[in-house]
C-alpha positions in Angstrom: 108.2 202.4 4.8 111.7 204.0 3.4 111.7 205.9 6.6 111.9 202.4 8.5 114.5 200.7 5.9 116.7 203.8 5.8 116.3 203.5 10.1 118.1 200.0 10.1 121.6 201.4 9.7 121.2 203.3 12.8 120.7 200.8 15.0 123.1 199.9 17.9 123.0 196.1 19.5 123.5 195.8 23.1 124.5 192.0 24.3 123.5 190.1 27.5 124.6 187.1 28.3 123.0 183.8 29.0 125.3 181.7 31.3 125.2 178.1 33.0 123.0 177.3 36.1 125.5 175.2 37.5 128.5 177.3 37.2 127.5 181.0 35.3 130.2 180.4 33.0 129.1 182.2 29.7 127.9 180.0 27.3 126.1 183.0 24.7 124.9 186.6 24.2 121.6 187.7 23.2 121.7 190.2 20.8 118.9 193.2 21.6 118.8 196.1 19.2 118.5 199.7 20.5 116.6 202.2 18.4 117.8 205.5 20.4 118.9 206.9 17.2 115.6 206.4 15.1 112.6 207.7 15.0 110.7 204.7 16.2 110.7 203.6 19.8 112.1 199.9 19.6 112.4 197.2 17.3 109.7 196.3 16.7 108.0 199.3 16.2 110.3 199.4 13.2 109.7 196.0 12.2 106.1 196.7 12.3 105.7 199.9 10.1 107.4 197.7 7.0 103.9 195.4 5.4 106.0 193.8 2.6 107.7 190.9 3.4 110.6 191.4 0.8 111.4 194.9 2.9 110.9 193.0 6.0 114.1 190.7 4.9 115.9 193.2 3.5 115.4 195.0 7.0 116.2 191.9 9.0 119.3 191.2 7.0 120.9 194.3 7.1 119.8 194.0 11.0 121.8 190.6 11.7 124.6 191.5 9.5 125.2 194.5 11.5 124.4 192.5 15.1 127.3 190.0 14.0 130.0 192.8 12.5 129.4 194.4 16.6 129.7 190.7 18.4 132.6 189.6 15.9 134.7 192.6 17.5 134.7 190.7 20.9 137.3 188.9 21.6 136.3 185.7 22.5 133.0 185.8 19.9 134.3 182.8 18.2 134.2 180.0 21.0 130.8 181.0 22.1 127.1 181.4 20.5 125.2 184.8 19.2 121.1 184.5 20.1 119.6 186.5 17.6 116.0 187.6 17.3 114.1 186.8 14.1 110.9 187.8 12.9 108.1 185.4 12.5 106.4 187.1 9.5 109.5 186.1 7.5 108.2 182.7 7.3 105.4 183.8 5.1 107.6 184.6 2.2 111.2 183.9 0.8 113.0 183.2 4.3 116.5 183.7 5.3 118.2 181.0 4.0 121.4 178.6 5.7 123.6 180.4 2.6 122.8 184.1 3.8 123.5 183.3 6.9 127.5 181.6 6.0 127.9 184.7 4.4 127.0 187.2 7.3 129.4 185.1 9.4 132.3 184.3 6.6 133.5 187.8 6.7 133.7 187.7 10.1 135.4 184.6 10.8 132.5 183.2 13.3 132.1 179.2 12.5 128.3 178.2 11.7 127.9 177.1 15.3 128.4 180.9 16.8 124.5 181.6 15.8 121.5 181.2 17.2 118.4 182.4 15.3 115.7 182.9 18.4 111.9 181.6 16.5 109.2 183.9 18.0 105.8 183.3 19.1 104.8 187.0 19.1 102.7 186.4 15.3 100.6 183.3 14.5 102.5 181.1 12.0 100.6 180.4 9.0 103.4 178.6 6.9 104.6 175.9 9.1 106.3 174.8 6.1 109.4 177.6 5.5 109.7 177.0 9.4 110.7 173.1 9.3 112.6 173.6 6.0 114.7 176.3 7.5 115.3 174.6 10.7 116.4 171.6 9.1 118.8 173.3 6.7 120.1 175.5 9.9 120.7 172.0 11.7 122.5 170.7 8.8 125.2 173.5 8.3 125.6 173.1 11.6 123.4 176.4 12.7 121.4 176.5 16.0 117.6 177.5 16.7 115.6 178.2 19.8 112.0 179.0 20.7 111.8 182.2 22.5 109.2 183.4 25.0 108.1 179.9 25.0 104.2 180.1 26.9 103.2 183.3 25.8 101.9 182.5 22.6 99.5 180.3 21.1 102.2 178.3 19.0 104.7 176.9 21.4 103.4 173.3 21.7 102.7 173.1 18.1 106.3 174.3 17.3 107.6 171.4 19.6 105.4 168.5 17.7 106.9 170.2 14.3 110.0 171.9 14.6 113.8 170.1 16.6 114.8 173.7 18.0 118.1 173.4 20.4 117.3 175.6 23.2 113.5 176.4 24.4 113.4 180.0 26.0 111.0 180.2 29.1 109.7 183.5 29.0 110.0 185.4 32.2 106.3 185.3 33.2 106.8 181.9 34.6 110.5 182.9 36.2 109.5 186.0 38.0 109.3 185.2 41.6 109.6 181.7 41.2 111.1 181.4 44.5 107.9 181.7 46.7 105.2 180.3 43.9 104.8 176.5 43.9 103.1 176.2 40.5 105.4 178.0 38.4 107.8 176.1 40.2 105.7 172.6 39.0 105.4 174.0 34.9 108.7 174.3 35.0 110.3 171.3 36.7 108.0 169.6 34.3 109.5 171.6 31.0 112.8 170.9 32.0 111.9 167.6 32.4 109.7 167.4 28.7 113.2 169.5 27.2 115.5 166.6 28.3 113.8 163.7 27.2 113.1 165.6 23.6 116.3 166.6 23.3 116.9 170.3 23.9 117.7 172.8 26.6 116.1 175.2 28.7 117.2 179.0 29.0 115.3 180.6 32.1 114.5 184.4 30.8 114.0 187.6 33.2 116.3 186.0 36.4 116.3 189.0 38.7 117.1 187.8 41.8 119.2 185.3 43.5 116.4 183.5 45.1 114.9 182.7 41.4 118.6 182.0 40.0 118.8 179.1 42.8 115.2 178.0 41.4 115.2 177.4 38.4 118.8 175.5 38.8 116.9 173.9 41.2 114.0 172.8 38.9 116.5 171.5 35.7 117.3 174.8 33.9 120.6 174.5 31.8 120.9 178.3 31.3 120.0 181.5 33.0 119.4 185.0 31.7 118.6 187.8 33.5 118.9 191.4 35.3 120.3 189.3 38.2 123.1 188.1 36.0 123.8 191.2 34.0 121.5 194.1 32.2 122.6 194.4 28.5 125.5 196.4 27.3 126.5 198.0 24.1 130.2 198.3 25.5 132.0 195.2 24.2 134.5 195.9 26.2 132.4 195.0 29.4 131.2 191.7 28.6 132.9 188.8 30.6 132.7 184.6 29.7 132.0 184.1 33.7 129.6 185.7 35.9 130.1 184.1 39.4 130.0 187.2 41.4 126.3 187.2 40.6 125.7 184.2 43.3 127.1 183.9 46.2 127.5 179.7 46.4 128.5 177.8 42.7 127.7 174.2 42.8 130.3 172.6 41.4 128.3 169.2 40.6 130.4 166.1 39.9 129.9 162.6 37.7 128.3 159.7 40.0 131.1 157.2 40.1 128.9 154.8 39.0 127.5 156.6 35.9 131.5 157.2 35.4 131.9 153.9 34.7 129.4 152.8 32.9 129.8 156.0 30.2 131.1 155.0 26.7 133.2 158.4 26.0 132.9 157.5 22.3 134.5 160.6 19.9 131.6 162.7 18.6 131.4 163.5 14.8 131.0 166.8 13.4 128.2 168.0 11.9 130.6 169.8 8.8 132.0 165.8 8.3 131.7 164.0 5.5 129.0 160.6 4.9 132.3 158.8 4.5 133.1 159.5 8.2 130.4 158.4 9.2 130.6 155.4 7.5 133.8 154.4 9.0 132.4 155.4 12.6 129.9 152.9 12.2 132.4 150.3 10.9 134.5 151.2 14.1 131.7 150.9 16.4 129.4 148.0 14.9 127.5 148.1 18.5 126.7 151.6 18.4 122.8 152.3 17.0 123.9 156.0 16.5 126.8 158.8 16.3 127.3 161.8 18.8 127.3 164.9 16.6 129.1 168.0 18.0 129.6 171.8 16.9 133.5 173.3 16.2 132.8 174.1 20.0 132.2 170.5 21.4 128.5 171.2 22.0 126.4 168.2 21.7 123.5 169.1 18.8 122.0 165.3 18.5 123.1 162.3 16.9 122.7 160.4 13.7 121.0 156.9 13.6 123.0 154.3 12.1 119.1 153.6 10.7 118.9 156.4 9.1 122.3 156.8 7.6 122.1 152.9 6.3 118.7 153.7 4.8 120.8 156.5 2.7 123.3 154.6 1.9 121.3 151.8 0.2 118.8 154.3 -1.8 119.2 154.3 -5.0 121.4 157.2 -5.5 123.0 156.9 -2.0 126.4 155.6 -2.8 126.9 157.4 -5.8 125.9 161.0 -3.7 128.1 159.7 -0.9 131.3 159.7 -3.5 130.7 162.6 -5.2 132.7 165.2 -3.2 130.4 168.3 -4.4 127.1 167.5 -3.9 127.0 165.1 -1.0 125.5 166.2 2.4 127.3 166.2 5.3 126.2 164.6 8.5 124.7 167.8 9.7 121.9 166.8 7.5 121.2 163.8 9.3 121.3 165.2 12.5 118.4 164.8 14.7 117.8 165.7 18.4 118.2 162.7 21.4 117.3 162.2 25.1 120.1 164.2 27.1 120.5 164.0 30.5 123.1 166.4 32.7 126.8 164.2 33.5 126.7 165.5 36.8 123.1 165.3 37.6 121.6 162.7 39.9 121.0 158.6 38.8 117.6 159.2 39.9 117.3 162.4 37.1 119.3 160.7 34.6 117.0 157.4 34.9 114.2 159.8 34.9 115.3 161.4 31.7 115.3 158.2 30.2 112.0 156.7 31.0 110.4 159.6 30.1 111.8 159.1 26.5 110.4 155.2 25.8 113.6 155.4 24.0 115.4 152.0 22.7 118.2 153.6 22.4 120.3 155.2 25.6 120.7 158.6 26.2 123.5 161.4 25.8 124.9 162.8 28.9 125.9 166.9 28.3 127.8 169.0 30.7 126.5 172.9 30.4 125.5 171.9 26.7 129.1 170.5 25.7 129.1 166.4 24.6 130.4 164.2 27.6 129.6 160.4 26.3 126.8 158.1 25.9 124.5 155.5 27.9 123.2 152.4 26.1 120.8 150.9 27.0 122.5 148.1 29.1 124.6 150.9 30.9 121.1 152.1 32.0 119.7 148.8 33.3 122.6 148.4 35.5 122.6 151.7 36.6 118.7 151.4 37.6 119.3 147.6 39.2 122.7 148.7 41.1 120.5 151.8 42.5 117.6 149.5 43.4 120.0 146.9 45.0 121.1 149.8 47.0 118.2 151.0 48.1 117.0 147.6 48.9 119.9 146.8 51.1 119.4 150.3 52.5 116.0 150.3 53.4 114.7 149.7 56.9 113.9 145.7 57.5 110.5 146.6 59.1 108.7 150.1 57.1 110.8 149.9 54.0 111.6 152.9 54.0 115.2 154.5 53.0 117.6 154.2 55.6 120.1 156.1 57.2 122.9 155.9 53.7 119.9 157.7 51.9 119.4 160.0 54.9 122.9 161.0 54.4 123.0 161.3 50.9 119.9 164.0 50.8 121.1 166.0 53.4 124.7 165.9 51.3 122.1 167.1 48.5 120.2 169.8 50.2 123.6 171.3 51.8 124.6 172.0 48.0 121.4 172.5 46.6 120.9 176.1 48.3 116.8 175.7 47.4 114.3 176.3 50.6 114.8 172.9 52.5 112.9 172.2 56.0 114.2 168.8 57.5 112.6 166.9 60.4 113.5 164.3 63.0 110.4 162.4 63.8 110.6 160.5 67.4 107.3 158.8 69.1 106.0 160.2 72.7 105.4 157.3 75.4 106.2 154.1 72.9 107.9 152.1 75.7 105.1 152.5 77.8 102.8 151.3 75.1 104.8 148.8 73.6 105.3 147.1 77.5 101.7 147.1 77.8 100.5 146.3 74.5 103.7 144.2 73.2 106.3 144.4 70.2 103.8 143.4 67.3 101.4 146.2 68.6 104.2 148.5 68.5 105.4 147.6 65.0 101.9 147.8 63.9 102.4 151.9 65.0 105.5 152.3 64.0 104.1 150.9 60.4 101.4 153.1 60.5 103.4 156.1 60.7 105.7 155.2 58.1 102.4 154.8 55.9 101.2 158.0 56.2 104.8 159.7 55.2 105.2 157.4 52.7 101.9 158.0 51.2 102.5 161.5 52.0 106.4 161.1 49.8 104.7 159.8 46.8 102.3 162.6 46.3 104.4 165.9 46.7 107.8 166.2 46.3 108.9 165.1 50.2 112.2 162.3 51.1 110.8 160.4 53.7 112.9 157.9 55.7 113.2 155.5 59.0 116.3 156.6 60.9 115.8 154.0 63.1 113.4 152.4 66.3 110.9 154.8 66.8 112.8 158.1 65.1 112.0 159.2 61.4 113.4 161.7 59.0 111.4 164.2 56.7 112.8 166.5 54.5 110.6 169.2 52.5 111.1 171.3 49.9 109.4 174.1 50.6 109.1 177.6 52.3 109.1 177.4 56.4 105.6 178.5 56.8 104.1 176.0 54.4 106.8 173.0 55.9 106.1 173.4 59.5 102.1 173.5 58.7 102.7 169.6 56.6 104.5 169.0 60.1 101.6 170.1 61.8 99.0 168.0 59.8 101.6 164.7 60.2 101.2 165.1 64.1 97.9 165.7 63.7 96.7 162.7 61.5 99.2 160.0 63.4 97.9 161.5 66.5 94.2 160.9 65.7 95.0 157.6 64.1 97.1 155.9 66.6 94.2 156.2 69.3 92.7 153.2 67.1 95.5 150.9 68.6 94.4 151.6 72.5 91.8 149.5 74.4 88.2 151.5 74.8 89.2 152.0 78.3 92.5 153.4 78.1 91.0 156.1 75.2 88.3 156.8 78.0 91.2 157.3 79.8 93.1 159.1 77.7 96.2 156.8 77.8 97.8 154.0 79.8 97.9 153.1 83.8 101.3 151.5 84.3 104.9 151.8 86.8 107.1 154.3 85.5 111.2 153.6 86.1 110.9 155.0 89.9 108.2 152.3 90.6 105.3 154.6 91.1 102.3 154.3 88.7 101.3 157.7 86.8 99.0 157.8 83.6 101.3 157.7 80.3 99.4 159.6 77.5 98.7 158.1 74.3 101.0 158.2 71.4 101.9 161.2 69.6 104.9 162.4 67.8 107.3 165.4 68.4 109.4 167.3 65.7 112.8 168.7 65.7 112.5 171.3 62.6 115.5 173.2 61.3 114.6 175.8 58.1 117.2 176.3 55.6 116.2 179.3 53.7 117.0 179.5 49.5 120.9 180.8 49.1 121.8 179.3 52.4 125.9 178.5 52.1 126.5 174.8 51.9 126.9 173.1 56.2 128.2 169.9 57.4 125.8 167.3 57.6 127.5 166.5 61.4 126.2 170.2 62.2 122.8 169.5 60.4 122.5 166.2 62.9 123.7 167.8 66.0 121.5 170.9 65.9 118.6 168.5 65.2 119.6 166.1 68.0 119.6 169.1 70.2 116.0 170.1 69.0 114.3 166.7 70.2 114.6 167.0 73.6 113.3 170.8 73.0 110.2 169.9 71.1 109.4 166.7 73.9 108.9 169.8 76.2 106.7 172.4 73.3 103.1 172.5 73.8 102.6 171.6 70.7 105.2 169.2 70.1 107.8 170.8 67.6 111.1 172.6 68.3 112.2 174.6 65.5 116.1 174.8 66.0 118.7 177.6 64.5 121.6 176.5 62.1 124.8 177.8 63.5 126.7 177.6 60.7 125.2 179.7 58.0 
């Protein structure tokens, strides 16, 4: 036991940093304690060989005091954020409490904001209790907390239903190799998606390649950490606040116009203000059902309701805590976590976001975790009915389905996106002939079928399908070339066995239809099939010209009209 406590002071810390998807700008440092100089062979061996919880804090103490006296030497420690590890089994006992923690950073000169205390699931939590108190003190002083190695433990969901952490770690057992496995890829689109409408952010752990980095951007991950990005260092002196040579394509994302205007870009408070600010906010703003509350670093930590605040004030010892300078809280206290949605995100995501909230009360737009404004709820119901205007102006007359605007628009979108994208031009085989012989409502009848079986085909996986025009369609498909080209197969397949419903019994005897062709002779016209112009664009591919995109699949058509089995797959020149 002394052997462990008299171990602590020979620790070293080594930092790796945990940067933005969308731009690997630095936005903190995990701090990871190296034990090279003790007798035990990490952390938490140490930790382990100390049973009484009063050693246990005194360990961990000593531990984060000397983890922030390293980071505070860094030169730009004070405009970003320390992750720090702590120890479940504190929670048992006397925890570390908000006023420790001032005073580890106080000397230092590091506002409250600069931490991060990392809640682990690596012990079953028996005292949920000490957990929620300390998070909510933590919130109010202005403090950050996040759930590390979420998935691994048998807590994690009950931690979300108790505790309002900031950041949600996803441990690297669901980011390894995400790239190539579709149902990591699905549990983690949907906790990004669960994160957003609750209120906090996602931090992908154990990135190590490129491929994963795109994926997890892809999916809705705010922050990346990760071999890929940088291994950990105990040279301060080598830390950096941007890691862009780690990809080789940013996306540089920017605000829809629309959700531009319709954002109120109201000044956030700060959680270290006084009730009395608050009151006045609400005074300025008597349409506003809540407050943006920000960190000294502009980083959007929730919001207060004007509900809750009013219910304060008119307790009975509201008003006279409010004017008494000493003991009043400040809004920190009040603080509580909100739908956010990303500024430069999609209207379709940010809509998203904020259905899956059932909140009445609009939703905060963030941009790499600093405040950008707010959407009421009015903001949001335009937004929704200017999109679905659009989409209904858009659509094609006949099938319904998006038309050649929304075509554009996602092949913009997968240009940027860099994830593995298969795209698809659709054209029917023989449909002149069978519309001549059968006539134009036969012929919309197949054209209707086929846009049935991609539309049903759109709402159950994650597939844009669209009408280009006439007989030529558009498919585009998230997904690895192997796996696209065999849903392309299937499509040709099914439409192929389906549309032989529409023929007379004698021409399926025949096996198609007896008519002139444009030289005047008569030849036997097959029955209707489809072929496919396929181009693959693999994960990391640089960002094309949608012009290039077209041309290359213009070129494939006339290609896969000649394939035995009716698809061309076509290079990309440009990438």
């Amino acid at each position: 036991m002394q052997l462990a406590l008299d171990s602590v002071g020979s620790i070293d810390f080594a930092y790796q940093p945990i940067v933005s998807t969308k731009t690997l700008v630095v936005h903190g440092f995990e701090a990871l304690a190296r034990t090279k100089a003790t007798p035990f062979g990490s952390i938490i061996d140490l930790l382990e060989a100390m049973s009484d919880t009063k050693d246990l804090q005194r360990a961990e103490s000593a531990i984060l005091d000397n983890a922030i006296a390293k980071f505070a030497r860094y030169e730009a420690a004070a405009s970003t954020r320390l992750f720090c590890n702590l120890d479940s089994r504190l929670y048992e006992g006397e925890c570390l409490s908000p006023d420790l923690m001032r005073d580890l950073l106080r000397p230092r000169s590091l506002p409250p904001g600069a931490i991060c205390l990392e809640i682990s699931e690596r012990y079953q939590l028996r005292n949920w209790t000490n957990l929620i108190d300390l998070s909510k003190q933590l919130s109010a002083c202005g403090m950050h907390t996040a759930l590390d190695d979420f998935g691994t433990g048998m807590s994690g969901l009950h931690l979300l239903l108790r505790v309002e952490p900031n950041y949600v770690k996803i441990d690297q057992s669901f980011i390894f190799s995400i790239a190539t496995n579709q149902r990591q890829q699905a549990v983690v689109s949907k906790l990004c998606g669960l994160a957003h409408s609750l209120g906090f952010q996602t931090v992908a752990e154990g990135v190590e390649c490129e491929e994963d980095f795109r994926m997890v951007r892809d999916l809705g991950c705010d922050f990346a950490q990760g071999y890929h990005i940088a291994r950990p260092t105990t040279e301060l002196r080598k830390l950096t606040q941007n890691y862009t040579r780690c990809v080789a394509q940013i996306t540089n994302g920017q605000m829809d116009e629309d959700v531009r205007l319709l954002l109120n870009k109201v000044s956030p408070m700060l959680t270290t203000d006084s009730l009395g600010k608050l009151e006045a906010f609400f005074d300025d703003n008597p349409d506003l059902p809540l407050a943006p509350a920000v960190d000294e670093a502009g980083m959007l930590v929730g919001v207060v309701y004007e509900d809750d605040f009013f219910s304060y004030r008119s307790s009975e010892f509201g008003r006279a805590l409010m004017a008494n300078k000493a003991s009043a809280p400040r809004i920190g206290s009040f603080v509580r976590n909100c739908p956010i949605a990303n500024a430069t995100g999609s209207v379709e995501q940010i809509l998203n976001s904020y259905v899956d909230t059932n909140s009445a009360r609009g939703i905060m737009l963030a941009d790499e975790g600093a405040y950008v404004g707010y959407l009421s709820n009015h903001a949001l119901m335009r937004l929704a009915l200017d999109r679905a205007v659009s989409i209904a102006r858009d659509a094609n007359p006949l099938t319904q389905l998006p038309g050649n605007r929304a075509i554009s628009r996602k092949l913009a979108d997968v240009t940027k996106t860099g994830a593995a994208t298969s795209i698809a031009y659709f054209d029917f085989d023989h449909f002149k002939a069978f519309n001549d012989c059968y006539g134009f409502t036969m012929g919309d009848r197949a054209l209707m079928m086929f846009a049935d079986q991609i539309k049903d085909l759109a709402r159950r996986t994650d597939i844009f399908a669209a009408h280009i025009g006439g007989d030529d369609f558009f498919l585009a498909v998230e997904a690895e070339p192997k796996e696209a080209l065999q849903i392309i197969e299937d499509i040709r397949a099914k439409f192929g066995s389906d549309a032989s419903s529409l023929y007379s019994p004698e021409d399926r005897e025949r096996g198609g239809i007896l008519a002139l062709d444009r030289y005047g002779s008569e030849r036997l016209f097959p029955m209707l099939s489809v072929s496919a112009s396929v181009l693959h664009m693999p994960a990391g591919t640089n960002p094309c010209a949608t012009s290039d995109l077209e041309e290359r699949l213009n070129c494939g058509k006339k290609q896969a009209k000649r394939a035995p089995n009716g698809i061309a797959v076509v290079a990309l020149s440009c990438c």
